[in-house]
PyMOL Python script that loads the backbone (N, CA, C, O; Angstrom):
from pymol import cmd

cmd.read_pdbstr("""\
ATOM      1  N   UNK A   1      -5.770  -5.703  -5.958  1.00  0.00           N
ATOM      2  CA  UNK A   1      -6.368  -6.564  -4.973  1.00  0.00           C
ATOM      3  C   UNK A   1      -7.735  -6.053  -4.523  1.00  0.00           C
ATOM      4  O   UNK A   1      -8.470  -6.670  -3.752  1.00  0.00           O
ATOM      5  N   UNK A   2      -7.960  -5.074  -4.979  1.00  0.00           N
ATOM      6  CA  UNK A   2      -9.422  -4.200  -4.263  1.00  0.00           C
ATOM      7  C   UNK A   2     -10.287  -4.799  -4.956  1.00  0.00           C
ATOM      8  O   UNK A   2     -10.064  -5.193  -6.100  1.00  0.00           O
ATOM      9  N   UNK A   3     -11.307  -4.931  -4.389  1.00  0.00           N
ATOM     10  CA  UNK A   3     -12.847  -5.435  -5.205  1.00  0.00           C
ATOM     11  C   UNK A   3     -13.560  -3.938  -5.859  1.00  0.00           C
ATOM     12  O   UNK A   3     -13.621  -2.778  -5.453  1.00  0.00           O
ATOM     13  N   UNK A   4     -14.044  -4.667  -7.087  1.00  0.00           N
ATOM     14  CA  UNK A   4     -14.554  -3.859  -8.391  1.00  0.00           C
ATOM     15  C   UNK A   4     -15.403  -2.631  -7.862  1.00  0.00           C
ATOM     16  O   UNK A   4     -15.544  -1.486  -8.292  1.00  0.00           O
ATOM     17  N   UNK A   5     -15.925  -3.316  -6.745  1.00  0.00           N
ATOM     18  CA  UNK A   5     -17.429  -1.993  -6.430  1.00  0.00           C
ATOM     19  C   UNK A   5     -16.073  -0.914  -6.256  1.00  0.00           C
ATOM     20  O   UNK A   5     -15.629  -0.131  -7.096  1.00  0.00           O
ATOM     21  N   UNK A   6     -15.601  -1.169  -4.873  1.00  0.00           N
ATOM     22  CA  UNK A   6     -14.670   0.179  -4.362  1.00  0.00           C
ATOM     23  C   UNK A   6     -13.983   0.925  -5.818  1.00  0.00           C
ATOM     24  O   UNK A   6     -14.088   2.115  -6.113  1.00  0.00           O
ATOM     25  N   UNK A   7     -13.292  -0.100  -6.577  1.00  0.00           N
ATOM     26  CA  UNK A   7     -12.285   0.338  -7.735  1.00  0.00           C
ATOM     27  C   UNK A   7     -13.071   1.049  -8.434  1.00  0.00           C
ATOM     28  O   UNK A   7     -12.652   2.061  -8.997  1.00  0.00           O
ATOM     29  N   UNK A   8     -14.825   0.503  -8.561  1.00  0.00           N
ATOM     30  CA  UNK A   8     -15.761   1.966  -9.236  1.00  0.00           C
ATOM     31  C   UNK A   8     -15.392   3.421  -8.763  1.00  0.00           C
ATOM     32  O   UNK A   8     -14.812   4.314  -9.380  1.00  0.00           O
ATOM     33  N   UNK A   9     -15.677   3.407  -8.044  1.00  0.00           N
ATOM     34  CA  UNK A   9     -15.729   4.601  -6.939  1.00  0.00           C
ATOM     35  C   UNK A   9     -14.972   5.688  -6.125  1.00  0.00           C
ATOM     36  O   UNK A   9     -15.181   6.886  -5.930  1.00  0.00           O
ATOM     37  N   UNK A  10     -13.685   4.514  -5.586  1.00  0.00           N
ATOM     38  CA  UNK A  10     -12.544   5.157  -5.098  1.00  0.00           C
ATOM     39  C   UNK A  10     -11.446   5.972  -6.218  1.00  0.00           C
ATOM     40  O   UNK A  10     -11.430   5.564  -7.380  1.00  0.00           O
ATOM     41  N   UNK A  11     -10.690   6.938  -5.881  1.00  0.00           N
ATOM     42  CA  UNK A  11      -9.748   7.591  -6.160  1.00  0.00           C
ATOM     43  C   UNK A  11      -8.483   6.802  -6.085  1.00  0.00           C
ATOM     44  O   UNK A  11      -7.532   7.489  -6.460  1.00  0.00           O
ATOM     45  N   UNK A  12      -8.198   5.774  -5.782  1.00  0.00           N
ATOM     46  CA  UNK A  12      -7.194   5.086  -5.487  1.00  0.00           C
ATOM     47  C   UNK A  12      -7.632   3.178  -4.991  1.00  0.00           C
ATOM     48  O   UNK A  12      -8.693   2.700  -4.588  1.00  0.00           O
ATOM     49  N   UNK A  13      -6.169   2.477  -5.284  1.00  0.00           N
ATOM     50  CA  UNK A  13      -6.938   1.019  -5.594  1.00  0.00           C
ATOM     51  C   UNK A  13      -5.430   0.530  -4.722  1.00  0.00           C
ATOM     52  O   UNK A  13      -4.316   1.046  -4.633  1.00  0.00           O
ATOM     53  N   UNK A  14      -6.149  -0.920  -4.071  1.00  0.00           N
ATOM     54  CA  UNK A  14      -4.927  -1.283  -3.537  1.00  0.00           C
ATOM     55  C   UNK A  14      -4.299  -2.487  -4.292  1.00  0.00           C
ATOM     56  O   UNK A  14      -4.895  -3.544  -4.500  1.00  0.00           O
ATOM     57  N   UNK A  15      -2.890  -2.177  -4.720  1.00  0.00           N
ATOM     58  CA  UNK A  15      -2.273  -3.425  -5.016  1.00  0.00           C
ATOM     59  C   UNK A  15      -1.307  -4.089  -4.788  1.00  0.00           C
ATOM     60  O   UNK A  15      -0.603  -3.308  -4.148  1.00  0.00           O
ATOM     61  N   UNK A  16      -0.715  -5.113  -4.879  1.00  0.00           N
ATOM     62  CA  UNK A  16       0.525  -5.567  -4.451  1.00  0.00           C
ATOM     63  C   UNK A  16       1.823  -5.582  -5.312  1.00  0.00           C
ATOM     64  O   UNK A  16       1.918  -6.554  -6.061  1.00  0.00           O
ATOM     65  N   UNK A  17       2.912  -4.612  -5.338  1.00  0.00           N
ATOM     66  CA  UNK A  17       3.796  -4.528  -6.364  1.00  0.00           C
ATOM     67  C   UNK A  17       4.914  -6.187  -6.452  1.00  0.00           C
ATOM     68  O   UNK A  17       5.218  -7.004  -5.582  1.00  0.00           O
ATOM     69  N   UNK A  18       5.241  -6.089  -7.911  1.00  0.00           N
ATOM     70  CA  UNK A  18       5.725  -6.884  -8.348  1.00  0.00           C
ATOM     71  C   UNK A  18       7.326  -6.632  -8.730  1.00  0.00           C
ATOM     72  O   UNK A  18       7.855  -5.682  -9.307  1.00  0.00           O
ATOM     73  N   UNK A  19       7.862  -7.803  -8.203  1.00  0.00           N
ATOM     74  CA  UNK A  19       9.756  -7.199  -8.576  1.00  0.00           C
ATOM     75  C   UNK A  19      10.497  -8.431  -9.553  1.00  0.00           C
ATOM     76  O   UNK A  19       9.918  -9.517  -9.587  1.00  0.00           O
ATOM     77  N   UNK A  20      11.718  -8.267 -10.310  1.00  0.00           N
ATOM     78  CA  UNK A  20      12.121  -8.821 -10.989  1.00  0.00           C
ATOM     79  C   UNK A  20      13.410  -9.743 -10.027  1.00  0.00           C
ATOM     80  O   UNK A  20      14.157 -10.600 -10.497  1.00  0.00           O
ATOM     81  N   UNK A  21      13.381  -9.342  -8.838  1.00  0.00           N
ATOM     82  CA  UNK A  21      14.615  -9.398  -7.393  1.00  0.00           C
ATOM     83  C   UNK A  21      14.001 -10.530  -6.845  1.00  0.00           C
ATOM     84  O   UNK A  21      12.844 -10.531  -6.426  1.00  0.00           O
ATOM     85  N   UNK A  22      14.944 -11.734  -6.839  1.00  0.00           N
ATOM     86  CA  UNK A  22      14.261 -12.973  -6.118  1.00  0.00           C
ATOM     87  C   UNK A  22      14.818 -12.566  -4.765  1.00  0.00           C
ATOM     88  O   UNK A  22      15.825 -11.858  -4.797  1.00  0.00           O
ATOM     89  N   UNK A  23      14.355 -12.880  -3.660  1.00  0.00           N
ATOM     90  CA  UNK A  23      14.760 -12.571  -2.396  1.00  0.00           C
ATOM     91  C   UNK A  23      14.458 -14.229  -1.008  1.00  0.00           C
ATOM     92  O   UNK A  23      13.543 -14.563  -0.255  1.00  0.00           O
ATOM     93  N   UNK A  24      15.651 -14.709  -1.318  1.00  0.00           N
ATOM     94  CA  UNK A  24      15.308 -16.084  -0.845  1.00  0.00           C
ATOM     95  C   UNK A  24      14.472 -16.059   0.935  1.00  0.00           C
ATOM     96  O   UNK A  24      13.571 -16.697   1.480  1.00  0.00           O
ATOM     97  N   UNK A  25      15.245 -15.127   1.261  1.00  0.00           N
ATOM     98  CA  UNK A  25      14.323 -14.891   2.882  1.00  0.00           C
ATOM     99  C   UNK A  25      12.856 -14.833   3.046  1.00  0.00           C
ATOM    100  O   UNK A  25      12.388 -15.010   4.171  1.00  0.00           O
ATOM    101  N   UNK A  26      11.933 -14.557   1.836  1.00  0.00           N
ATOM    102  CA  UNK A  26      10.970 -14.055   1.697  1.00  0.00           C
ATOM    103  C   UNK A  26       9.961 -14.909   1.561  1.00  0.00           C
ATOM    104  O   UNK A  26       9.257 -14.774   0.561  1.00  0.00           O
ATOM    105  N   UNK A  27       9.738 -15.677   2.248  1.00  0.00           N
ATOM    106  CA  UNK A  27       8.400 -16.981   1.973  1.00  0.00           C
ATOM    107  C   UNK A  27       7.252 -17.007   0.990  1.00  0.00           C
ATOM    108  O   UNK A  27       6.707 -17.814   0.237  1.00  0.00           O
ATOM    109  N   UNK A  28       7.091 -15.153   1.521  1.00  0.00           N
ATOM    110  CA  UNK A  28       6.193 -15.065   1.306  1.00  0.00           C
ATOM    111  C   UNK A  28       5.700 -14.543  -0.245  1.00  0.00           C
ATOM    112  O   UNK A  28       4.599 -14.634  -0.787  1.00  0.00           O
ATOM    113  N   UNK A  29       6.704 -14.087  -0.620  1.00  0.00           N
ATOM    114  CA  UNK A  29       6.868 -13.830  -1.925  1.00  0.00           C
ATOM    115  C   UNK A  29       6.554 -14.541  -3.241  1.00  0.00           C
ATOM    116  O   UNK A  29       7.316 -15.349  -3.771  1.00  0.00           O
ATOM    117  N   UNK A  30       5.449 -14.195  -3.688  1.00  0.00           N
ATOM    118  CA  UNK A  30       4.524 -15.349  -4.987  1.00  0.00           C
ATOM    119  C   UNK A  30       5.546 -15.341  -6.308  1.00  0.00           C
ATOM    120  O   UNK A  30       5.793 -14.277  -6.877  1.00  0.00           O
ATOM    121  N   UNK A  31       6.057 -16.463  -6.704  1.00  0.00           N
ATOM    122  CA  UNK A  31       6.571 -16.123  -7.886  1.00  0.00           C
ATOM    123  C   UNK A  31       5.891 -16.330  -9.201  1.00  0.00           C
ATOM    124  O   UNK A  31       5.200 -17.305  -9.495  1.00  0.00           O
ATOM    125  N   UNK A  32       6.157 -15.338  -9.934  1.00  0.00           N
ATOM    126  CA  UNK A  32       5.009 -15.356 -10.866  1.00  0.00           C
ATOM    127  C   UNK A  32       5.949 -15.639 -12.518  1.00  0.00           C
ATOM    128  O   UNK A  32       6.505 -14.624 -12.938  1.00  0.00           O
ATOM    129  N   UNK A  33       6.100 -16.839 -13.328  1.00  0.00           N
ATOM    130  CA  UNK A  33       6.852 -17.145 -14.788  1.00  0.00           C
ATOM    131  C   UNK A  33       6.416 -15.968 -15.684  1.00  0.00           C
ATOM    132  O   UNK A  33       5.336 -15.380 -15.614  1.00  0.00           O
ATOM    133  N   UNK A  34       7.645 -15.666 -16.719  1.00  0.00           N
ATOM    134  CA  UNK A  34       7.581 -14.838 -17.404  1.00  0.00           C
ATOM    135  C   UNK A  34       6.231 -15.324 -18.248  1.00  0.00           C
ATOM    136  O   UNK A  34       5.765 -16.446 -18.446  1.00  0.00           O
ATOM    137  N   UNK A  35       5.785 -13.935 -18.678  1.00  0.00           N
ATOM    138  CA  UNK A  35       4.417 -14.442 -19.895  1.00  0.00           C
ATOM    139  C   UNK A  35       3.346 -14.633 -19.021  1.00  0.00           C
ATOM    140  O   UNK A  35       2.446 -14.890 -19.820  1.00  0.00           O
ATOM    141  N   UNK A  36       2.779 -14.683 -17.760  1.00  0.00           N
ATOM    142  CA  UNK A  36       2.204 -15.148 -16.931  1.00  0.00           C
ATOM    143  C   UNK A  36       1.466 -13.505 -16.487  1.00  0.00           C
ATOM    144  O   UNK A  36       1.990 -12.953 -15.520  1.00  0.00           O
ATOM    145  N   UNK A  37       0.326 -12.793 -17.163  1.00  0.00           N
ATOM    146  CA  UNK A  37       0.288 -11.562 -16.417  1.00  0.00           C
ATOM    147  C   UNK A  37       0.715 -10.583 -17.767  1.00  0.00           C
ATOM    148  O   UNK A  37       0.453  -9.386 -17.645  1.00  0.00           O
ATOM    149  N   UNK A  38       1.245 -10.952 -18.818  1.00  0.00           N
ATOM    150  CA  UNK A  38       1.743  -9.872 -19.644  1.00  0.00           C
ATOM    151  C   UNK A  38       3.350  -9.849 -18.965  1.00  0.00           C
ATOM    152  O   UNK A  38       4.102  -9.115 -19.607  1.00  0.00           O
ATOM    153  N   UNK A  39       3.941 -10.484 -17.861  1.00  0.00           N
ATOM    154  CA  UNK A  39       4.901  -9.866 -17.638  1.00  0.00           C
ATOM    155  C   UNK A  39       6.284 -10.641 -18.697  1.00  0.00           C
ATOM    156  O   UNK A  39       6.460 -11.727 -19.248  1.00  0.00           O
ATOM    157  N   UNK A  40       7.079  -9.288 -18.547  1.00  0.00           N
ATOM    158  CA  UNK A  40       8.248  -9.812 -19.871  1.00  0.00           C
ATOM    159  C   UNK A  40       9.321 -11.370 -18.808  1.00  0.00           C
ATOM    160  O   UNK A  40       9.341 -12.564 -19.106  1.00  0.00           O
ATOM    161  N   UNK A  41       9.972 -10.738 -17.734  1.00  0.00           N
ATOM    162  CA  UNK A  41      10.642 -10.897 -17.051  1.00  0.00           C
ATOM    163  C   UNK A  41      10.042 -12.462 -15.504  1.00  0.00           C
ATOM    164  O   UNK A  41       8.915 -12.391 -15.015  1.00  0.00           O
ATOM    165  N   UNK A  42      10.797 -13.328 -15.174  1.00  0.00           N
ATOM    166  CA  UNK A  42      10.796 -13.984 -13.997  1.00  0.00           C
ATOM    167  C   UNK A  42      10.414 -13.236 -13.076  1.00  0.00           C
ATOM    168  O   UNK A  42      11.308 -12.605 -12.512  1.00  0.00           O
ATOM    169  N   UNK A  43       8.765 -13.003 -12.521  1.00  0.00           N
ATOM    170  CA  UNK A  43       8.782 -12.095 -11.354  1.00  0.00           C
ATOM    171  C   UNK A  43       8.416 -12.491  -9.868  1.00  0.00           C
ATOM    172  O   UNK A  43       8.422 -13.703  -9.652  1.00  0.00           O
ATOM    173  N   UNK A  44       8.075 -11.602  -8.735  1.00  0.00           N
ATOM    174  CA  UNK A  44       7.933 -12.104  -7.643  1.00  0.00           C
ATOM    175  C   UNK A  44       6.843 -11.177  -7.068  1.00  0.00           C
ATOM    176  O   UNK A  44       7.228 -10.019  -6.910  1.00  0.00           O
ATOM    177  N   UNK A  45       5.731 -11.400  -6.766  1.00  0.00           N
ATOM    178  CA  UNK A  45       4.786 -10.525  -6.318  1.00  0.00           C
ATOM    179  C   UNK A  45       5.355 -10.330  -4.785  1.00  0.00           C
ATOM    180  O   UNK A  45       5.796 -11.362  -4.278  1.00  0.00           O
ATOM    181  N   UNK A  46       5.399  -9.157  -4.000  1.00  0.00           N
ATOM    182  CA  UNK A  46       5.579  -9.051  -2.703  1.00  0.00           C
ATOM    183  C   UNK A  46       4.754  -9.007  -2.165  1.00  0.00           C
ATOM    184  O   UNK A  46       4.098  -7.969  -2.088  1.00  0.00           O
ATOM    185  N   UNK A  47       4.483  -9.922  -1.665  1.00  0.00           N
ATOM    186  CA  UNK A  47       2.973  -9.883  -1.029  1.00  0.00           C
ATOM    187  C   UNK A  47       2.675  -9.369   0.590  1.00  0.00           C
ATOM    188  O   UNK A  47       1.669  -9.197   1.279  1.00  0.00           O
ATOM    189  N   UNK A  48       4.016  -9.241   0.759  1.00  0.00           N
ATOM    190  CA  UNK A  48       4.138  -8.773   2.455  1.00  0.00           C
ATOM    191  C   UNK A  48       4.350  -7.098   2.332  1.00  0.00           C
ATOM    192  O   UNK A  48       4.931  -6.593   3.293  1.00  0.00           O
ATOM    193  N   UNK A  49       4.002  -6.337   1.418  1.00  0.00           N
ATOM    194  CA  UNK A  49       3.804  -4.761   1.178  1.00  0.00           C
ATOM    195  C   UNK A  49       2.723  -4.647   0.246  1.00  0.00           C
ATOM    196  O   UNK A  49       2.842  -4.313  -0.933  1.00  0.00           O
ATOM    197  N   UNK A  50       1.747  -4.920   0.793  1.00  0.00           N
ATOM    198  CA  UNK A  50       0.540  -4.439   0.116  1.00  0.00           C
ATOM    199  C   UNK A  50       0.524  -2.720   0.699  1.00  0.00           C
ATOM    200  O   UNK A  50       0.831  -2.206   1.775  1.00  0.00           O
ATOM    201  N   UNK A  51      -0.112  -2.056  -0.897  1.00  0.00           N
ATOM    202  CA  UNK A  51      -0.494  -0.797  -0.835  1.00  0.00           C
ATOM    203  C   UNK A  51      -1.298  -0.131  -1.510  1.00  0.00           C
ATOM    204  O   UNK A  51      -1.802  -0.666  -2.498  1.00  0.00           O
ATOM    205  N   UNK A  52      -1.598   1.063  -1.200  1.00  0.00           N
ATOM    206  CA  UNK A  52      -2.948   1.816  -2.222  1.00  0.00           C
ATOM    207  C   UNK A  52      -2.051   3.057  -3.285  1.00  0.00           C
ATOM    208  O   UNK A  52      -1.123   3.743  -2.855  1.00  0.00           O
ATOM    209  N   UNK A  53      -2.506   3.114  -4.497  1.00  0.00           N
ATOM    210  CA  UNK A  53      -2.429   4.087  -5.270  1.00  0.00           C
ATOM    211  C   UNK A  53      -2.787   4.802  -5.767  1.00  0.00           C
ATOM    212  O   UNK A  53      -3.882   4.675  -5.219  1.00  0.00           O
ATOM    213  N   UNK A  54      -2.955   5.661  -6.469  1.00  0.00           N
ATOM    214  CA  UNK A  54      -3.743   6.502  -6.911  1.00  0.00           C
ATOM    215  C   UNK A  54      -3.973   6.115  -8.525  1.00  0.00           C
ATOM    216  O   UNK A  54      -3.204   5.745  -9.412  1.00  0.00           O
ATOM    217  N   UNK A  55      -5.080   6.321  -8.480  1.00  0.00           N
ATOM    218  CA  UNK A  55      -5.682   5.472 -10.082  1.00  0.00           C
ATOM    219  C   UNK A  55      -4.913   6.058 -11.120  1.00  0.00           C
ATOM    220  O   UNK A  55      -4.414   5.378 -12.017  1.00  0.00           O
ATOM    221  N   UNK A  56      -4.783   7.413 -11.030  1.00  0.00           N
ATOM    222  CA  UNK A  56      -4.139   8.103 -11.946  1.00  0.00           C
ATOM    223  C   UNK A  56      -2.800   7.834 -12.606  1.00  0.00           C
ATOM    224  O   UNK A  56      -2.405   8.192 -13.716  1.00  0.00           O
ATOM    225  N   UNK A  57      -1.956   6.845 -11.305  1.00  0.00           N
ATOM    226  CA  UNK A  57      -0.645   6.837 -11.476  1.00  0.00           C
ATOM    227  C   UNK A  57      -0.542   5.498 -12.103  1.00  0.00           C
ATOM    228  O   UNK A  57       0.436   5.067 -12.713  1.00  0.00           O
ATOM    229  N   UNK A  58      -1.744   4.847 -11.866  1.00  0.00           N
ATOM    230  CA  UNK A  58      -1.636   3.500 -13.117  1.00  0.00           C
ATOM    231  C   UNK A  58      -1.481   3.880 -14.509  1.00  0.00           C
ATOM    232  O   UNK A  58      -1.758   4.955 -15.040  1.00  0.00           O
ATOM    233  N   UNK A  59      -0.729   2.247 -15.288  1.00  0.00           N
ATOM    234  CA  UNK A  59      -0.697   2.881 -17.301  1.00  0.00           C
ATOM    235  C   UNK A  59      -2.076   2.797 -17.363  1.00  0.00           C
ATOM    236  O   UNK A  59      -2.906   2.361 -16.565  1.00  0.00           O
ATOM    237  N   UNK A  60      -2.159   3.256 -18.372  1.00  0.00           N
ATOM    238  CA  UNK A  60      -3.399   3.545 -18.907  1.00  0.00           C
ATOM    239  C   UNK A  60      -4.339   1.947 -19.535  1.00  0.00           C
ATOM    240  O   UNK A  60      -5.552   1.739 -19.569  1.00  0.00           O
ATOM    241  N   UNK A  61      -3.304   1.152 -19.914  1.00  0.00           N
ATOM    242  CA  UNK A  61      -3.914  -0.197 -20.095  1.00  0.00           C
ATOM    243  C   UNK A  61      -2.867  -0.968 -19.673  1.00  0.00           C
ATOM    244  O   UNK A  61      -1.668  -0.793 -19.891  1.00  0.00           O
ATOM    245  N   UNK A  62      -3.662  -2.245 -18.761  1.00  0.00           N
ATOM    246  CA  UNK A  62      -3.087  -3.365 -18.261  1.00  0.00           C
ATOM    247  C   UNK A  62      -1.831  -4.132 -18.571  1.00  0.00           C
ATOM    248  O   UNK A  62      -1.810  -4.178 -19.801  1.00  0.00           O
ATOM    249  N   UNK A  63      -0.880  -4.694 -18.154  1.00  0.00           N
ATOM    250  CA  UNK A  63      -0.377  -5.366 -18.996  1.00  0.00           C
ATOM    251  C   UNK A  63      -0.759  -6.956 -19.219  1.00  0.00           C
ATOM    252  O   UNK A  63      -0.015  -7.554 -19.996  1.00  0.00           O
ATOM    253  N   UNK A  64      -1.662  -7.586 -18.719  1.00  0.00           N
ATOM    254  CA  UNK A  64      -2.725  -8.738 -18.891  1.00  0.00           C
ATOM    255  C   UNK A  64      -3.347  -9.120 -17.430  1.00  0.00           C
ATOM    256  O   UNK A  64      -3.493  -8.253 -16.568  1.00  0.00           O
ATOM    257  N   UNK A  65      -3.660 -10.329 -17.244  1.00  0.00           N
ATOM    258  CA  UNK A  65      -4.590 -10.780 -16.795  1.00  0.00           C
ATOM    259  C   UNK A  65      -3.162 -11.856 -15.824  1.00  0.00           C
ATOM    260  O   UNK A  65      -2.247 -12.415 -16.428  1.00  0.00           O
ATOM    261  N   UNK A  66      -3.329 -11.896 -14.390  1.00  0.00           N
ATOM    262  CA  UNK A  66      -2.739 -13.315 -14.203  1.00  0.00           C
ATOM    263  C   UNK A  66      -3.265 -14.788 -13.788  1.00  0.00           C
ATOM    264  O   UNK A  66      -4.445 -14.958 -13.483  1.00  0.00           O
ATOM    265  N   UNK A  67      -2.357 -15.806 -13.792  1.00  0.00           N
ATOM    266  CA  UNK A  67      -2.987 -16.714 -14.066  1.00  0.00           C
ATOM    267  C   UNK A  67      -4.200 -17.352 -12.950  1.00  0.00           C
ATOM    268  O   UNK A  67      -3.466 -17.423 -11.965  1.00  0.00           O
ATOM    269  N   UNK A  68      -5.519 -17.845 -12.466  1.00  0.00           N
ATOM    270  CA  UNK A  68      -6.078 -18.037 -11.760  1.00  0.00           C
ATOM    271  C   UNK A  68      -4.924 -18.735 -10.109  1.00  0.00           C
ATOM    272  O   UNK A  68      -4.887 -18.520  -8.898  1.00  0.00           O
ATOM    273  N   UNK A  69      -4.284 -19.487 -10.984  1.00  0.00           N
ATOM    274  CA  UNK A  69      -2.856 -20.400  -9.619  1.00  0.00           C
ATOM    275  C   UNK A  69      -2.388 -19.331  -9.032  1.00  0.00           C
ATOM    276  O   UNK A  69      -2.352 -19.350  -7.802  1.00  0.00           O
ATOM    277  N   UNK A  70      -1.894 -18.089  -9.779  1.00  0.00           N
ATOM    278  CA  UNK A  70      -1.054 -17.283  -9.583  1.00  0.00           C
ATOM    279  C   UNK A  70      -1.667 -16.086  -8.530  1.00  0.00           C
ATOM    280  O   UNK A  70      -1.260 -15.646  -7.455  1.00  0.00           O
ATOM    281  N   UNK A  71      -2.394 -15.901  -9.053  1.00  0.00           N
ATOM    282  CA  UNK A  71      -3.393 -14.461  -8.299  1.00  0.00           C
ATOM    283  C   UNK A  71      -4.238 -15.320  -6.781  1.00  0.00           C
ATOM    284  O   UNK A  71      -4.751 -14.677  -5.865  1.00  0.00           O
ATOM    285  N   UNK A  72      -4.190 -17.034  -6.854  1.00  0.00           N
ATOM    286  CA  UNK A  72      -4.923 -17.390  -5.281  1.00  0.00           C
ATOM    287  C   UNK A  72      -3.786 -17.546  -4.707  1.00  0.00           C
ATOM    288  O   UNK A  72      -4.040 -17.887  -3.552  1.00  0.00           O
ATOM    289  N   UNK A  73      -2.488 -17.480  -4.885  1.00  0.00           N
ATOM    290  CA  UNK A  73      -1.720 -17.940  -4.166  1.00  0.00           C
ATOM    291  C   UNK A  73      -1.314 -16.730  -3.518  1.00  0.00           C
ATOM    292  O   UNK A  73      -1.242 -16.718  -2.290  1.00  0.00           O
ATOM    293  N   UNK A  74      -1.009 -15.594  -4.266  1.00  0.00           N
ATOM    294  CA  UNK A  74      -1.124 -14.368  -3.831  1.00  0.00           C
ATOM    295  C   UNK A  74      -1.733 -13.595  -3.041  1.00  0.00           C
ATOM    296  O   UNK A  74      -1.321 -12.646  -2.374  1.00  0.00           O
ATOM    297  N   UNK A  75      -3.175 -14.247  -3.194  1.00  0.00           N
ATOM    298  CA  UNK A  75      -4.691 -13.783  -2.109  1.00  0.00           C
ATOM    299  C   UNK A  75      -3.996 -14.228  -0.726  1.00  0.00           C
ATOM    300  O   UNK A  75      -3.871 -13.431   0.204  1.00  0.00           O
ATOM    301  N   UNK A  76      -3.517 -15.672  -0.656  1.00  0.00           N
ATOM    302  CA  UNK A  76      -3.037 -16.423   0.043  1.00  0.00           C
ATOM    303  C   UNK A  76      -2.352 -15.602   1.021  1.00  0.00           C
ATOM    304  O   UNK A  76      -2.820 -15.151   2.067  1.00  0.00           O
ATOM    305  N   UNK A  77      -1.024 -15.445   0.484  1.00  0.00           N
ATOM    306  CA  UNK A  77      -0.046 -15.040   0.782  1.00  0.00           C
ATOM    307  C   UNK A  77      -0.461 -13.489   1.621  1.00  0.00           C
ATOM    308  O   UNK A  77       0.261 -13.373   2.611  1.00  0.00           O
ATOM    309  N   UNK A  78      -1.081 -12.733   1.517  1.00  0.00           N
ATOM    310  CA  UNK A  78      -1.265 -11.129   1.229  1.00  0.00           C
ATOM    311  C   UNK A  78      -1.951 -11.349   2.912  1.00  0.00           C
ATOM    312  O   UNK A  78      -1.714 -10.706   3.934  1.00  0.00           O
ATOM    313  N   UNK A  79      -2.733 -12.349   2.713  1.00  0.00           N
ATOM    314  CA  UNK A  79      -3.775 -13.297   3.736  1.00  0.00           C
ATOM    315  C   UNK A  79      -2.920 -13.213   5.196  1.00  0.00           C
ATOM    316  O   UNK A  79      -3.211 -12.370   6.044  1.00  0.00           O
ATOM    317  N   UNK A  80      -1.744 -14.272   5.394  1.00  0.00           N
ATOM    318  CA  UNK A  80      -0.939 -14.633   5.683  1.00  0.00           C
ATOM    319  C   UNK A  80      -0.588 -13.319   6.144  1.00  0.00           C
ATOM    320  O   UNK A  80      -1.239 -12.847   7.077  1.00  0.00           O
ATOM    321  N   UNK A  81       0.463 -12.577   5.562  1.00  0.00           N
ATOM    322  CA  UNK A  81       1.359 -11.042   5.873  1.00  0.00           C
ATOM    323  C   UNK A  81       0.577 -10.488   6.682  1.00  0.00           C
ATOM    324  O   UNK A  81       1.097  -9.842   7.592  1.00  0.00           O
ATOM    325  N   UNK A  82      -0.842 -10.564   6.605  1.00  0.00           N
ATOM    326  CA  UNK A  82      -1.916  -9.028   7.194  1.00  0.00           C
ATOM    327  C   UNK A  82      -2.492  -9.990   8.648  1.00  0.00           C
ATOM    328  O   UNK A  82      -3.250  -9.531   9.503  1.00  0.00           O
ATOM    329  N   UNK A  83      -1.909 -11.413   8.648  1.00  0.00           N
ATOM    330  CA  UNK A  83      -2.081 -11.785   9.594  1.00  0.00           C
ATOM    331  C   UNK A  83      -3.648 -11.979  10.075  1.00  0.00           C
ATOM    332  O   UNK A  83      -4.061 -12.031  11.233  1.00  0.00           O
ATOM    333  N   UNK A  84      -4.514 -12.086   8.661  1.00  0.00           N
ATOM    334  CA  UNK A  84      -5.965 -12.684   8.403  1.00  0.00           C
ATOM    335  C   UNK A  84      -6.320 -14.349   8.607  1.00  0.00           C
ATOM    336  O   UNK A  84      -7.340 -14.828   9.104  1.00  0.00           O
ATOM    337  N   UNK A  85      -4.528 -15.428   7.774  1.00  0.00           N
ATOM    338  CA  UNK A  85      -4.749 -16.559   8.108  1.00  0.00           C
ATOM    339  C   UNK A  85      -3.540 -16.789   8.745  1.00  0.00           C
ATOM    340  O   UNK A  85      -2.729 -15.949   9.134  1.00  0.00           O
ATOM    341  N   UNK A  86      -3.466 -18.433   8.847  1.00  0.00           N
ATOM    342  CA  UNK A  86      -2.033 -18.577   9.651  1.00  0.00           C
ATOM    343  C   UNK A  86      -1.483 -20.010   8.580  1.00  0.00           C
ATOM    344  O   UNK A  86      -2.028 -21.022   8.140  1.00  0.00           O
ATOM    345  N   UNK A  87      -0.035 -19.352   8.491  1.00  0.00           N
ATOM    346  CA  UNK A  87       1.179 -19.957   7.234  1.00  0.00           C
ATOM    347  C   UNK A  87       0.722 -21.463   7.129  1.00  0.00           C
ATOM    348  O   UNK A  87       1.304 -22.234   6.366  1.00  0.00           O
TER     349      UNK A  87
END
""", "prot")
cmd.dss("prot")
cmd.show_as("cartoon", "prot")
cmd.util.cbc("prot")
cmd.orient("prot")
């Protein structure tokens, strides 16, 4: 989720982890179709635990790109949780 300049620069990048666990309570939770992202599996971005990592502890290459629908709805959502917009 971090913008490119910082991700130059910083030691660590913030992102939002992704689970294979549908969790119906969770509104806020982006669901993302298999193949969508490189991912194998039906997933669910959590968008209400955004966090930072350390670059190091990323794979070494991506597993793709997600889809433009997928990654604004997420912005959305992340938006929403941090209490930037309103639901």
């Amino acid at each position: 989720m971090s913008i490119d300049e910082l991700n130059a620069h910083a030691l660590d990048v913030c992102v939002v982890p992704i689970t294979t666990t549908q969790r119906a309570n969770f509104r806020t939770r982006v669901r993302i179709e298999a193949g969508d992202g490189g991912l194998d599996s039906l997933s669910w971005a959590k968008c209400d635990q955004p966090t930072t990592v350390e670059k190091a502890q990323l794979i070494p290459n991506p597993l793709g790109l997600l889809s433009l629908d997928a990654f604004e709805e997420i912005e959305r959502q992340v938006k929403i949780c941090l209490g930037f917009s309103n639901p």
